[in-house]
GUNU-568912 format. One record per residue (C-alpha): residue number from 1; residue in one letter; chain; x, y, z. Coordinates in steps of 0.001 Angstrom, whole numbers. Layout:
rec rofi:NUM; torro:A; kegu:A; X:X; Y:Y; Z:Z
...
***
This chain:
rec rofi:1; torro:X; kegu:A; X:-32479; Y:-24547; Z:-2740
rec rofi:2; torro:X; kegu:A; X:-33034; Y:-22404; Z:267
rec rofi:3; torro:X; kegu:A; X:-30613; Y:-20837; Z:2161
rec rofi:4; torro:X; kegu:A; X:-30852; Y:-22743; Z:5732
rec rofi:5; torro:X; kegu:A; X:-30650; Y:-21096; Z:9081
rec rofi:6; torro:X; kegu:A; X:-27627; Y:-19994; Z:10851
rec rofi:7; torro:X; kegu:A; X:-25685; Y:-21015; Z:13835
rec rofi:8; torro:X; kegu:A; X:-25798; Y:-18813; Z:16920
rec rofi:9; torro:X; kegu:A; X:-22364; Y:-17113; Z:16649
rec rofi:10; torro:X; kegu:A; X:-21558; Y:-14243; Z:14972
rec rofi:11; torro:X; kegu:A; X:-24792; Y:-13712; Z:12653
rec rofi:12; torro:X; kegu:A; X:-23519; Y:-11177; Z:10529
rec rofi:13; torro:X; kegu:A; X:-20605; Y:-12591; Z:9291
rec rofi:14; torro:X; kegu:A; X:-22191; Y:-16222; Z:8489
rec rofi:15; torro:X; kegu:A; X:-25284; Y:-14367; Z:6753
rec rofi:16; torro:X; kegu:A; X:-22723; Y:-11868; Z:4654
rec rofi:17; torro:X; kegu:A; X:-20638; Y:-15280; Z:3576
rec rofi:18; torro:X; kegu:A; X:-23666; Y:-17430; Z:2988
rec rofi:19; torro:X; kegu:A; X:-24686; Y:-14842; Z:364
rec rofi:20; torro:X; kegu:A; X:-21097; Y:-14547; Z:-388
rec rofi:21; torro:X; kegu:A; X:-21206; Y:-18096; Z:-1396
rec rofi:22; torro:X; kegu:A; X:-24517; Y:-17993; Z:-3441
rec rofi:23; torro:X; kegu:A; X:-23277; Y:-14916; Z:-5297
rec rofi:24; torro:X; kegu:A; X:-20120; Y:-16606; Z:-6021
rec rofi:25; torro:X; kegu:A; X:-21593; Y:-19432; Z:-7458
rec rofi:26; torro:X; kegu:A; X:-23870; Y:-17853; Z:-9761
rec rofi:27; torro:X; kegu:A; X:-27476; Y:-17721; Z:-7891
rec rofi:28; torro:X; kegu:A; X:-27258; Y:-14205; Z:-8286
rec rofi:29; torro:X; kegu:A; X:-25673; Y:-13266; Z:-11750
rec rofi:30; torro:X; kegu:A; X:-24485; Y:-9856; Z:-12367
rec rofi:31; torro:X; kegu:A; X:-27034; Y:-6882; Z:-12567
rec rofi:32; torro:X; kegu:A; X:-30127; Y:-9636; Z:-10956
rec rofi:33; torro:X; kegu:A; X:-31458; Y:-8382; Z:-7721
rec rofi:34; torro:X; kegu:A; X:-31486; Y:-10195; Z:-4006
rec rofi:35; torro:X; kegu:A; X:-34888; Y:-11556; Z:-2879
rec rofi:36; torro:X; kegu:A; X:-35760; Y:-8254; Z:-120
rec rofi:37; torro:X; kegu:A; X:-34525; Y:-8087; Z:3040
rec rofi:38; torro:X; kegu:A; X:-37472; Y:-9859; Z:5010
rec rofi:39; torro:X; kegu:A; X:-37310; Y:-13233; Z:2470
rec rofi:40; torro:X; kegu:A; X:-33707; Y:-13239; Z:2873
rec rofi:41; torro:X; kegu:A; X:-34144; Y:-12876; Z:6664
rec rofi:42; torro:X; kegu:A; X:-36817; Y:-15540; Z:6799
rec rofi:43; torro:X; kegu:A; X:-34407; Y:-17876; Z:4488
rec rofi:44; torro:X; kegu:A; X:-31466; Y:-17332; Z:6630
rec rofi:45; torro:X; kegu:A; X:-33610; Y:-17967; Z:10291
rec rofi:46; torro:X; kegu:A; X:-32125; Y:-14229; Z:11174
rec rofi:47; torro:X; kegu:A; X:-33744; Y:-10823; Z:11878
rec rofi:48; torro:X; kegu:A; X:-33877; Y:-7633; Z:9246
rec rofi:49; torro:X; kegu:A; X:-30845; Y:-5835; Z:10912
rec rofi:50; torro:X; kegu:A; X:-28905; Y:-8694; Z:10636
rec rofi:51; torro:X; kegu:A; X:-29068; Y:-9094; Z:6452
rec rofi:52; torro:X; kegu:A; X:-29205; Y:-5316; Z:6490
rec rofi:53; torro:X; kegu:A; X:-25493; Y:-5736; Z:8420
rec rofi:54; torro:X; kegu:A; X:-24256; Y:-8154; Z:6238
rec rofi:55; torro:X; kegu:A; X:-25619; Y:-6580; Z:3033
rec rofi:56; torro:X; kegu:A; X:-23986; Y:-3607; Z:4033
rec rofi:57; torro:X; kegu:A; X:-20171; Y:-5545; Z:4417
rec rofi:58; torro:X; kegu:A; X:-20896; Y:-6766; Z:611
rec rofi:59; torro:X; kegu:A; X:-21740; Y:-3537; Z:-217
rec rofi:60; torro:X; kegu:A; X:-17972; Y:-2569; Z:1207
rec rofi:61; torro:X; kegu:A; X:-17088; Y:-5843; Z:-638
rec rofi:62; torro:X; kegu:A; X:-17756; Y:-4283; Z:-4045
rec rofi:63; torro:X; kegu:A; X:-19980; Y:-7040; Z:-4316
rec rofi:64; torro:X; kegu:A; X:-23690; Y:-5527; Z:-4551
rec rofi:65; torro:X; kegu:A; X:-24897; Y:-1841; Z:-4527
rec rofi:66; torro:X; kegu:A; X:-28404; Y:-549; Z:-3239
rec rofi:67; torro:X; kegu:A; X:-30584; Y:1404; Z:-5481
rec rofi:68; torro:X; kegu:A; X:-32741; Y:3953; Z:-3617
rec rofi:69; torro:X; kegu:A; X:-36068; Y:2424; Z:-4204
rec rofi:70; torro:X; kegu:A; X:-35552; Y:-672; Z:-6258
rec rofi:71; torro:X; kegu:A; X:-33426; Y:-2861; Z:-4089
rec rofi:72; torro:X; kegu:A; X:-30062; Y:-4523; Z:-4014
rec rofi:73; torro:X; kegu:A; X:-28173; Y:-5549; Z:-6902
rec rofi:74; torro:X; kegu:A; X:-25227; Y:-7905; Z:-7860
rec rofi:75; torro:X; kegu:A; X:-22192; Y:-5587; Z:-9284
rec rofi:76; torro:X; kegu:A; X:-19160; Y:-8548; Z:-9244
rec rofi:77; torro:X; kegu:A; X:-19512; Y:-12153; Z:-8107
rec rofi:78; torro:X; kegu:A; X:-15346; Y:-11746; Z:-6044
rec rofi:79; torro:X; kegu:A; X:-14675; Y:-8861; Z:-3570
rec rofi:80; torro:X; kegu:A; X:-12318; Y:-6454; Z:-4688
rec rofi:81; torro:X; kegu:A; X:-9401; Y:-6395; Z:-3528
rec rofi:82; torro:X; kegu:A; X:-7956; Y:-3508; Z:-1089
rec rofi:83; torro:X; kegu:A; X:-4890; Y:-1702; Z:-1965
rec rofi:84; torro:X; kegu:A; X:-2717; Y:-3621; Z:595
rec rofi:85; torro:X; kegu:A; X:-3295; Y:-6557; Z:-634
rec rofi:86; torro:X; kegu:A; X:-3085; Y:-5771; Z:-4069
rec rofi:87; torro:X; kegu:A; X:568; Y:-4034; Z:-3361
rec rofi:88; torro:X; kegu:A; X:1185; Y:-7320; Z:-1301
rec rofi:89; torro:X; kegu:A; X:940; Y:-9440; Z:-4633
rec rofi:90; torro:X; kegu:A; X:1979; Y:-7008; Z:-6736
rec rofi:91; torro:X; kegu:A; X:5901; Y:-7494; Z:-8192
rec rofi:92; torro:X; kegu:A; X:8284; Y:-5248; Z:-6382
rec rofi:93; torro:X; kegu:A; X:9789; Y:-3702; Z:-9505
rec rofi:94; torro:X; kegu:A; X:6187; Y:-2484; Z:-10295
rec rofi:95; torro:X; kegu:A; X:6009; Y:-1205; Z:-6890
rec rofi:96; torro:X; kegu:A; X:9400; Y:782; Z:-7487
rec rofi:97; torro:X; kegu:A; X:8248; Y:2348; Z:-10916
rec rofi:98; torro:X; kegu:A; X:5481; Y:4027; Z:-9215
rec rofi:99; torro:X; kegu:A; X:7398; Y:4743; Z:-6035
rec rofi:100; torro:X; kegu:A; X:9906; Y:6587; Z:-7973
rec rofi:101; torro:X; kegu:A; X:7029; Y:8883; Z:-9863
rec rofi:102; torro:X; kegu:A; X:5741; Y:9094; Z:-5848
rec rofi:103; torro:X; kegu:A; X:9523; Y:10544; Z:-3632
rec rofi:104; torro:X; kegu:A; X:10850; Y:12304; Z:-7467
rec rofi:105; torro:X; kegu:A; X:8171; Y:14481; Z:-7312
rec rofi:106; torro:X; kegu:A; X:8664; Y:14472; Z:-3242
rec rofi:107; torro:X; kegu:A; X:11774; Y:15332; Z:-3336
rec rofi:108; torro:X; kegu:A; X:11196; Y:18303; Z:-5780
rec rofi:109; torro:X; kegu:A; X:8609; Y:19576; Z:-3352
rec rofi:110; torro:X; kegu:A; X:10689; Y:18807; Z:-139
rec rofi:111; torro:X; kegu:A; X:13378; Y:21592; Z:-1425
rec rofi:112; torro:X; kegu:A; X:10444; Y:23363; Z:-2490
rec rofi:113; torro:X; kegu:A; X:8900; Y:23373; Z:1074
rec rofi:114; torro:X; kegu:A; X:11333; Y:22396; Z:3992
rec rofi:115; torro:X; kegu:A; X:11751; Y:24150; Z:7049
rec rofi:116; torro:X; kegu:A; X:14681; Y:24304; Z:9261
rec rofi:117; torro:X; kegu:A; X:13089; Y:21417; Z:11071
rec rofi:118; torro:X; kegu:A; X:12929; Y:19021; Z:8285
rec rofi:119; torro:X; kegu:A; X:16319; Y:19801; Z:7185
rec rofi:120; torro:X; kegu:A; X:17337; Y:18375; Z:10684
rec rofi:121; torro:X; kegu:A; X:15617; Y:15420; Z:10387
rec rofi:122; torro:X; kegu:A; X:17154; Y:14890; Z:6952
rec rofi:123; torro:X; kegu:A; X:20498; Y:15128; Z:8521
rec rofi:124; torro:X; kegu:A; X:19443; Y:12990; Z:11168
rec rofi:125; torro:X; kegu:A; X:18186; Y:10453; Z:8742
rec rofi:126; torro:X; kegu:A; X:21226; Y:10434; Z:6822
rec rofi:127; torro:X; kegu:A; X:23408; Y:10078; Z:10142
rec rofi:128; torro:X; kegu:A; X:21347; Y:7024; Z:11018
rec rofi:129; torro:X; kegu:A; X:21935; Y:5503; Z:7591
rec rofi:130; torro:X; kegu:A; X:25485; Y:5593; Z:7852
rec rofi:131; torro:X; kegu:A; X:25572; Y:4207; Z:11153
rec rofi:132; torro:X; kegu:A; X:23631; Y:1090; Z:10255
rec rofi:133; torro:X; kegu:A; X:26235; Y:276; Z:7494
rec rofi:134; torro:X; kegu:A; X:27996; Y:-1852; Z:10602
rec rofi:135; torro:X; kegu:A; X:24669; Y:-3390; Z:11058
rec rofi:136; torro:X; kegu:A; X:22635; Y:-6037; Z:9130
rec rofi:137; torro:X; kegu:A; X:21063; Y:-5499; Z:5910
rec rofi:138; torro:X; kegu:A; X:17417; Y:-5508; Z:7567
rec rofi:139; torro:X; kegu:A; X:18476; Y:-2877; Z:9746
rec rofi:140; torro:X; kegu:A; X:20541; Y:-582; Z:6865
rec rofi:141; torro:X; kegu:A; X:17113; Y:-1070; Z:5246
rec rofi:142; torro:X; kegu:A; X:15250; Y:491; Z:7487
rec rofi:143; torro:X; kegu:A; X:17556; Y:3354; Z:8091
rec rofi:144; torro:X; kegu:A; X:17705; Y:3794; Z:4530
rec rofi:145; torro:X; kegu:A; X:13905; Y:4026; Z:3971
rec rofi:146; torro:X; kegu:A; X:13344; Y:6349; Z:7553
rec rofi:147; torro:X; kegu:A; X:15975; Y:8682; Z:5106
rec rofi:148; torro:X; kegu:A; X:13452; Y:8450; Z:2298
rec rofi:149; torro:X; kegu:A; X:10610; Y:8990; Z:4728
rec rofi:150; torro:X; kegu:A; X:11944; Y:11658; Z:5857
rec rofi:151; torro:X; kegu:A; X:11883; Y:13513; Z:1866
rec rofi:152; torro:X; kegu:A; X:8585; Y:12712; Z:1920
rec rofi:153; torro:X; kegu:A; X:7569; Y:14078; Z:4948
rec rofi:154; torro:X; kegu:A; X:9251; Y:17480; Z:3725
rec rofi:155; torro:X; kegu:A; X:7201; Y:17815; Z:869
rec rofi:156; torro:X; kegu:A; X:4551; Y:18438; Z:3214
rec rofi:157; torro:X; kegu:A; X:2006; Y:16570; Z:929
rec rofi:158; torro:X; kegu:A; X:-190; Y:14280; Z:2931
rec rofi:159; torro:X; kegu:A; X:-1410; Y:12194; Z:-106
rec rofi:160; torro:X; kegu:A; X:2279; Y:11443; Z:-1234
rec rofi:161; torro:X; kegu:A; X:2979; Y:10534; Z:2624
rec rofi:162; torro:X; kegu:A; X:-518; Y:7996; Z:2352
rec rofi:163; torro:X; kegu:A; X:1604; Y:6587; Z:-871
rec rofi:164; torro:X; kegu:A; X:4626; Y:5970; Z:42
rec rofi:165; torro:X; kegu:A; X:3490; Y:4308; Z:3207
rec rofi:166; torro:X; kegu:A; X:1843; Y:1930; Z:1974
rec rofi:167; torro:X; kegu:A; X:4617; Y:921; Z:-528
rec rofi:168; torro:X; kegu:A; X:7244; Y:654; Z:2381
rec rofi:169; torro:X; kegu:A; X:6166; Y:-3206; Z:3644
rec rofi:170; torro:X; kegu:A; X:7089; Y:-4489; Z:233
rec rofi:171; torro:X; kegu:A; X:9720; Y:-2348; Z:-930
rec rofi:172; torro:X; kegu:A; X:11934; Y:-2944; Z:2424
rec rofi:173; torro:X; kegu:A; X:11266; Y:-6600; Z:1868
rec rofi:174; torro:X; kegu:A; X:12015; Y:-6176; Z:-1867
rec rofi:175; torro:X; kegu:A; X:15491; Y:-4247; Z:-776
rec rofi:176; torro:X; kegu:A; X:16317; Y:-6706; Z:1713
rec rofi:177; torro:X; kegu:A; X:16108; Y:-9610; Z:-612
rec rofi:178; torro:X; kegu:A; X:18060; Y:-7485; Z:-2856
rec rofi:179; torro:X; kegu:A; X:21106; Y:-6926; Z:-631
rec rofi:180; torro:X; kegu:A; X:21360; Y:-10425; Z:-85
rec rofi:181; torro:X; kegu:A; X:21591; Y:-12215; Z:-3318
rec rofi:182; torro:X; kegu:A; X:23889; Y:-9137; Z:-4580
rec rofi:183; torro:X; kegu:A; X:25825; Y:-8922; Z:-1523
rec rofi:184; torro:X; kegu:A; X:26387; Y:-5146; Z:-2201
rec rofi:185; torro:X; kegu:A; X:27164; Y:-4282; Z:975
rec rofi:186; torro:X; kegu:A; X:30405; Y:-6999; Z:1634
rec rofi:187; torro:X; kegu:A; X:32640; Y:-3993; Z:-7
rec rofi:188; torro:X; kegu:A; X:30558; Y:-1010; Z:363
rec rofi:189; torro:X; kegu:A; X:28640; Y:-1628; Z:3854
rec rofi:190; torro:X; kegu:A; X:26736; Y:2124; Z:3302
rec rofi:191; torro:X; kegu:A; X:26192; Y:1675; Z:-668
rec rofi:192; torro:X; kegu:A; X:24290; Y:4922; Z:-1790
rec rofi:193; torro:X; kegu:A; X:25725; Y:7040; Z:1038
rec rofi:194; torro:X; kegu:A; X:27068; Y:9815; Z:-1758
rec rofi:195; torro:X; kegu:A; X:23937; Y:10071; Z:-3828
rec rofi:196; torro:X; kegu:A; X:21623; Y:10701; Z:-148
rec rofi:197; torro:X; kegu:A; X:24075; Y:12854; Z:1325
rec rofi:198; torro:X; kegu:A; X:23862; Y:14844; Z:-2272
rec rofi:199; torro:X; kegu:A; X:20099; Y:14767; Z:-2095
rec rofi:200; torro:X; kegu:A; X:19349; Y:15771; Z:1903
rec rofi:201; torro:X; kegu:A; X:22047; Y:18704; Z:515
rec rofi:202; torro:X; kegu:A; X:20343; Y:19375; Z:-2363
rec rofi:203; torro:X; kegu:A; X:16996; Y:19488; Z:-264
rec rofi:204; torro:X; kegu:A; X:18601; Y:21649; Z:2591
rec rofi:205; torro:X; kegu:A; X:19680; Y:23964; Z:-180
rec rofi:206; torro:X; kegu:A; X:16262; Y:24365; Z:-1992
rec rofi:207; torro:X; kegu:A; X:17629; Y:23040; Z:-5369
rec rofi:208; torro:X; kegu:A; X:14864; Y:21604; Z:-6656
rec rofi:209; torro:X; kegu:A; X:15709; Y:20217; Z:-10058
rec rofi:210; torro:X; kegu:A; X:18874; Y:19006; Z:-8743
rec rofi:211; torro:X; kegu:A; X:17622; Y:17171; Z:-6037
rec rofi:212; torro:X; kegu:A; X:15411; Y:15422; Z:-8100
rec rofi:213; torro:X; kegu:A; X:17941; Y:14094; Z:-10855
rec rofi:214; torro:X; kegu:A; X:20381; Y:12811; Z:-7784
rec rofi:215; torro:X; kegu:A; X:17340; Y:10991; Z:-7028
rec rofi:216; torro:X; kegu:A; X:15993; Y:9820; Z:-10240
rec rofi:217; torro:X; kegu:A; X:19648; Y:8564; Z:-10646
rec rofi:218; torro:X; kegu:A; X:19676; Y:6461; Z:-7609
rec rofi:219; torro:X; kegu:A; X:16133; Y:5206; Z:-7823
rec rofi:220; torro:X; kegu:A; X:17202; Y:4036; Z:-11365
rec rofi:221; torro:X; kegu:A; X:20177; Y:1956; Z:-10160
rec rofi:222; torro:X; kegu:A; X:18369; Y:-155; Z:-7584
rec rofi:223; torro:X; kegu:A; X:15616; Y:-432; Z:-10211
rec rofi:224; torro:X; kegu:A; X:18379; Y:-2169; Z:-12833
rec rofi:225; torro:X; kegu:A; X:19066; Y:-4308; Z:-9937
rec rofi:226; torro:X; kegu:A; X:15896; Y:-5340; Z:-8777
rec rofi:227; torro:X; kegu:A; X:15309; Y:-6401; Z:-12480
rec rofi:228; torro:X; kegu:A; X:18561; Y:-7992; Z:-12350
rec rofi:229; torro:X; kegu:A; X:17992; Y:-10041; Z:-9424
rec rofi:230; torro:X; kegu:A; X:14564; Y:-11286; Z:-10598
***
């Protein structure tokens, strides 16, 4: 069955998802190679650069890979997923386990590596945490993870900063949910505020070891509860 020509919008993106579609349904299998660049071009009623284009977005797919002289293969008949949108789906408890291996080992290289500068912004942090215990629980969430954004960015580690990053969109709506079905915060509107005033001292102080297990311990406790409240 041939392919058909296109409409005259954007070229690229209806050749990439025609092929899309015939990978998906098996035209292609796994490992087979596409027909070359000018049959798919003639097929598809476009011009080389065009299928070149939208080869090149299934290549960033994870869908097909070139070979240098023999041509374009099938490697997976679904895109792969980016790592947004697999955090985005992902559970938020396994989110938190691997956030805590990400701001423990933070926070032992924060008190490793602060300067005067970050210890102010720690202190900052904290301040702005305890004001927002008057203030809603979306808003104490936020101050509470600028606090823990503000370890990270001590540790002076630009990977770990990448990481954590992209964790914060689901964790704050993880903690959010979290705050309301426990309702932690009706007696104790800045819950936490003695374990991250121990930790931005701990930090300040360059205790490494302790600022980690004042961390570990907190990270632990809104773990049991995020189990809890699943």
């Amino acid at each position: 069955m041939p392919l058909g020509p296109l409409r005259p919008s954007p070229l690229v993106e209806q050749a990439a998802d025609r092929l899309r579609d015939r990978i998906a349904a098996g035209h292609w299998p796994v490992g087979g190679k596409l027909p070359g660049e000018t049959t798919l071009a003639k097929e598809l009623g476009v011009g080389r650069s065009t299928v070149r284009e939208a080869l090149r977005a299934l290549a960033g797919a994870g869908l097909v890979r070139p070979r240098h002289g023999a041509g374009v293969f099938v490697i997976a008949v679904e895109p792969a997923e980016d790592w947004p949108t697999r955090l985005g789906r992902a559970a938020v408890t396994d989110v938190y386990e691997v956030r805590m291996g990400v701001e423990v080992q933070a926070a032992r290289l924060a008190a490793q590596r602060r300067t005067p500068e970050d210890v102010t912004a720690l202190r900052a942090a904290l301040k702005g945490r305890r004001a927002a215990a008057a203030a809603a629980d979306t808003a104490f969430v936020d101050a509470d993870i600028a606090l823990h954004t503000a370890v990270v960015a001590a540790a002076h580690n630009p990977v770990l900063t990448d990481l954590f990053t992209e964790f914060v969109p689901v964790l704050r709506e993880g903690l959010v949910t979290l705050l309301h079905l426990t309702r932690l915060r009706e007696k104790v509107p800045d819950t936490g505020d003695d374990s991250h005033a121990a930790l931005v001292e701990a930090i300040a102080d360059g205790a490494a070891e302790q600022a980690v297990a004042v961390l570990l311990g907190e990270l632990e406790q809104t773990l049991e509860l995020l189990r809890g409240s699943g």
